[in-house]
Structures are given as structure tokens and as C-alpha cells.
SESESE-859464 format. One record per residue: x, y, z of N, C-alpha, C in turn; residue number from 0. Coordinates in steps of 0.02 Angstrom, whole numbers, plus 32768, in hexadecimal, padded with zeros to 4 digits. Last residue first. Example, Ala and Ser with C-alpha at 12.3 -4.5 7.8 and 13.67 -1.06 7.14 Angstrom:
residues 2
8282, 7F90, 8162, 82AC, 7FCB, 8165, 8285, 8002, 818A, 1 .
8294, 7EE4, 8186, 8267, 7F1F, 8186, 8294, 7F5B, 8186, 0 .
END
This chain:
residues 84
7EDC, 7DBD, 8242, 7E9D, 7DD8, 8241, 7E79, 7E0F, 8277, 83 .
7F77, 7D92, 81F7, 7F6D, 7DC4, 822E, 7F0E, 7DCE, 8218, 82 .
7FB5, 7D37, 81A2, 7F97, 7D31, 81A1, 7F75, 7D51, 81FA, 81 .
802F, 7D8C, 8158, 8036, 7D6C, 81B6, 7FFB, 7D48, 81B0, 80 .
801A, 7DC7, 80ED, 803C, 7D7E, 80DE, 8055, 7D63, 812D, 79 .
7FC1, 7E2E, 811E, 7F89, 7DF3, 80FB, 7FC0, 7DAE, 80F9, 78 .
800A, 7E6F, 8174, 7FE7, 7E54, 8197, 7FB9, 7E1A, 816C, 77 .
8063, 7E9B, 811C, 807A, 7E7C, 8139, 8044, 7E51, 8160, 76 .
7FF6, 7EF2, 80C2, 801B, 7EB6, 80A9, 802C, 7E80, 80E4, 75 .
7FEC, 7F4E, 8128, 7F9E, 7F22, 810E, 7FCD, 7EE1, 80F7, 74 .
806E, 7F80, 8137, 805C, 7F63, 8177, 8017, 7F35, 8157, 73 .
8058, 7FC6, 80AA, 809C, 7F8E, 80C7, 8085, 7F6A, 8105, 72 .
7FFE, 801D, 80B6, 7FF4, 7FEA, 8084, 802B, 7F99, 8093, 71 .
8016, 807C, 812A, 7FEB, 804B, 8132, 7FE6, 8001, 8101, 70 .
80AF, 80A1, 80D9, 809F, 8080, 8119, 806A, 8054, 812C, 69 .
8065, 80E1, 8080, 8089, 80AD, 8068, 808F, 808A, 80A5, 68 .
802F, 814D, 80C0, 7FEE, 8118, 8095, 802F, 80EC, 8097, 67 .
808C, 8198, 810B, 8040, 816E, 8123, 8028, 8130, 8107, 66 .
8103, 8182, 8076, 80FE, 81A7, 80BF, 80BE, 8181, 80E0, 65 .
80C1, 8157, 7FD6, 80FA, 8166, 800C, 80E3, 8180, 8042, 64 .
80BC, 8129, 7F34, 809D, 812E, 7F76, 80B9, 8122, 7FA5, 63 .
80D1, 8179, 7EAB, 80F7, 8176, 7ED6, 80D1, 816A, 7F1C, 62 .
80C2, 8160, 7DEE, 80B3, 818D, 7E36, 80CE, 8170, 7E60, 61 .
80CC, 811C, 7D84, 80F7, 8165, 7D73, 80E7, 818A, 7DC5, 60 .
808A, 809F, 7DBC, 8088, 80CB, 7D71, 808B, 8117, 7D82, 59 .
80DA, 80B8, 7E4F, 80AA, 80A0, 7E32, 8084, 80CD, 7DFA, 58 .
8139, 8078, 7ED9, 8138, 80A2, 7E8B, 80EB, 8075, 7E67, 57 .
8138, 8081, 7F7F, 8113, 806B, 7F39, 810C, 809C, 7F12, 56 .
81B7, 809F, 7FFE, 819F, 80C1, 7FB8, 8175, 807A, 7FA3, 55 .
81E5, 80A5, 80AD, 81EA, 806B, 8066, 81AA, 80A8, 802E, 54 .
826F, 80C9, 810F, 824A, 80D6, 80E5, 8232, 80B3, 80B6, 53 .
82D6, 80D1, 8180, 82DC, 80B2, 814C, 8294, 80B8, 8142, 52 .
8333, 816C, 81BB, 82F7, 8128, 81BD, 82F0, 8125, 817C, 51 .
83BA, 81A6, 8206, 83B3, 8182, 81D9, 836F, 814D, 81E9, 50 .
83C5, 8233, 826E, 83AB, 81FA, 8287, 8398, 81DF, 8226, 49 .
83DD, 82A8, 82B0, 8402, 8294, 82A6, 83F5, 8243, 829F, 48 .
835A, 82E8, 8224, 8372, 82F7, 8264, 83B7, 82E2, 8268, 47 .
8334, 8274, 81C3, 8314, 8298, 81DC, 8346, 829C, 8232, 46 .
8367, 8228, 812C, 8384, 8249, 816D, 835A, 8276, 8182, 45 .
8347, 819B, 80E5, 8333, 81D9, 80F8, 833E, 81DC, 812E, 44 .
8351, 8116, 807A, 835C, 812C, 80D0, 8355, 8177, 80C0, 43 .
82CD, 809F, 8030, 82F7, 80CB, 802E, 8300, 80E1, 8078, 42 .
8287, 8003, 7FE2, 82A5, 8038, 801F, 82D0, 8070, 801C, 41 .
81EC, 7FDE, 7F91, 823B, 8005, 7F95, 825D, 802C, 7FBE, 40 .
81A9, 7F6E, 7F56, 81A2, 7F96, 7F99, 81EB, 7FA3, 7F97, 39 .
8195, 7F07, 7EF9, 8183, 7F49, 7EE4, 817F, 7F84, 7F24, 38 .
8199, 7E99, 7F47, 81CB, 7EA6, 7F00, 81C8, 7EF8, 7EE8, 37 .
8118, 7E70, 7F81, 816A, 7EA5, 7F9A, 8191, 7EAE, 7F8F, 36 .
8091, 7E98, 7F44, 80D0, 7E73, 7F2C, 8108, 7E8E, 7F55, 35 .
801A, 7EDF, 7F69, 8028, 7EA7, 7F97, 8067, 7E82, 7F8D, 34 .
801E, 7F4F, 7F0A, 8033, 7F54, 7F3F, 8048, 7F16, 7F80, 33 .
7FF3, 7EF8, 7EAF, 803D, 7F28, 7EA4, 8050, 7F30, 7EE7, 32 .
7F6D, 7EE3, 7EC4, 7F9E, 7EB6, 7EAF, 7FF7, 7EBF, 7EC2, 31 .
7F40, 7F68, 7EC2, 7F3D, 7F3B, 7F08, 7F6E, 7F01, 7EEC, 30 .
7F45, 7F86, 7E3C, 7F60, 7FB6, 7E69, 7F62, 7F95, 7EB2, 29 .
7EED, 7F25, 7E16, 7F2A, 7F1D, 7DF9, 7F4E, 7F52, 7E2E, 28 .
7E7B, 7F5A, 7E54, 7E96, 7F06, 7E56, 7ED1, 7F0E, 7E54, 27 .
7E71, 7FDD, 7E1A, 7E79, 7FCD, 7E57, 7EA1, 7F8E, 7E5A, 26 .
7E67, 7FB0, 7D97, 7E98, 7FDD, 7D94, 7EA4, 7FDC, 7DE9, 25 .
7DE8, 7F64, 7D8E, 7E24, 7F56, 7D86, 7E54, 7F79, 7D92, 24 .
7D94, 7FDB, 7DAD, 7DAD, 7FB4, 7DDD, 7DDC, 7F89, 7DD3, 23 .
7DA8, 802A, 7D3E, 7DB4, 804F, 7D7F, 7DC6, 8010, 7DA4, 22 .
7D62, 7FDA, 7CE4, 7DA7, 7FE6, 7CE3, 7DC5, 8007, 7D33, 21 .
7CDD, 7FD0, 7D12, 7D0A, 7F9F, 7D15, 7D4A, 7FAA, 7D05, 20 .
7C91, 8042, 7D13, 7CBF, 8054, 7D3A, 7CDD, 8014, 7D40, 19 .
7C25, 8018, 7CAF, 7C4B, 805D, 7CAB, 7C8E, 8068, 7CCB, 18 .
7C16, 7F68, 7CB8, 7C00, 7FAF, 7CC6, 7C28, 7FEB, 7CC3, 17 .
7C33, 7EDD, 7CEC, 7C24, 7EE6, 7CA5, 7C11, 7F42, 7CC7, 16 .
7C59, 7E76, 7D4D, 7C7F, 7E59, 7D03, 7C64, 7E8C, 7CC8, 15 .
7C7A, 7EC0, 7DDD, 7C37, 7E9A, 7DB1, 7C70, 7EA3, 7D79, 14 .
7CD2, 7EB2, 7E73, 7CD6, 7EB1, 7E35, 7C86, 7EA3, 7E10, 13 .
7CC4, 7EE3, 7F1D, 7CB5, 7EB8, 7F04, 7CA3, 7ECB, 7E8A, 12 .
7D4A, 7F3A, 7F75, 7CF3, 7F40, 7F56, 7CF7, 7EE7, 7F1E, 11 .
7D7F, 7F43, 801D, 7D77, 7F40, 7FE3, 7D3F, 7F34, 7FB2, 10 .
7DCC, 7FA1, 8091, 7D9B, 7F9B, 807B, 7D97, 7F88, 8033, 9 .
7E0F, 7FA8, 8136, 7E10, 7FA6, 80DB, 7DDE, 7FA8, 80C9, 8 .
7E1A, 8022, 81A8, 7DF7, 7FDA, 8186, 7E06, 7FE3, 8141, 7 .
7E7E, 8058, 822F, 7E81, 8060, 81F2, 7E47, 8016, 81DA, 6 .
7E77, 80BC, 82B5, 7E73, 8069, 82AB, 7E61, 806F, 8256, 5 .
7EDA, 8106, 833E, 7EBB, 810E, 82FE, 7EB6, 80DE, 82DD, 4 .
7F2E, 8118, 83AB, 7EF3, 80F1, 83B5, 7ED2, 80F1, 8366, 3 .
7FFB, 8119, 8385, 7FA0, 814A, 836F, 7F50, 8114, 8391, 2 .
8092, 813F, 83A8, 8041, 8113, 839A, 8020, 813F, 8397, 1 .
8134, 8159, 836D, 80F5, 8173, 8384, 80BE, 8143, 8370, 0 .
END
């Protein structure tokens, strides 16, 4: 299934000093993780009579899966295509 639905990233720009500099490290590093495809884990799931292959990001003790992991996998693919 397609969708016309148009997804943007969006990223913020770091300062070296304020309340919420951990927060954004914790992003960085959380965008880091995700761009490694060392850390993209497939699994198969039976839906119906029909085996799809599925990819998981583990991530400190959580699990990003189904939509979001999808979009995060296709952003990847498209940053090491060099896709604009």
C-alpha cells in the first residue's frame, strides 16, 4: 500500500552550553544509532498466509518498530543513496 503522505525531517542545530544540551546529545547519539545498519534488525512475521520481513531498532532497553522504523530505514537508505 501507498500513501500521498510526505514525511520532512527535521533537524536542530546544537549550542555547546544550556539546560537541554543533554537532551540533544541524547538525540545526536539516538540519530547516530539509527543511521548504523549494524543496529537494524530483521525479523519475519506471519501476517495471514503471508511471511514479511520486518526490521526492529533496539534502543536503550526500547524498541523502534512498525511506521517509525520504516520511515527511519527508508531516511537512512535515502541519506547512504545520496537521494535529495
Amino acid at each position: 500500500m501507498t500513501t500521498t503522505t510526505r514525511m520532512q525531517p527535521i533537524f536542530e542545530a546544537l549550542k555547546e552550553s544550556g539546560p537541554n544540551v543533554s537532551d540533544s546529545v541524547a538525540r545526536i547519539s539516538l540519530l547516530a544509532h539509527v543511521l548504523d545498519s549494524a543496529n537494524h534488525k530483521a525479523r519475519l512475521r506471519r501476517v495471514g498466509d503471508e511471511d514479511l520481513l520486518l526490521y526492529d531498532i533496539p534502543w536503550e532497553g526500547q524498541n523502534i518498530w512498525g511506521a517509525t522504523a520504516g520511515m527511519l530505514l527508508t531516511f537512512t537508505r535515502m541519506l547512504n543513496e545520496g537521494v535529495t
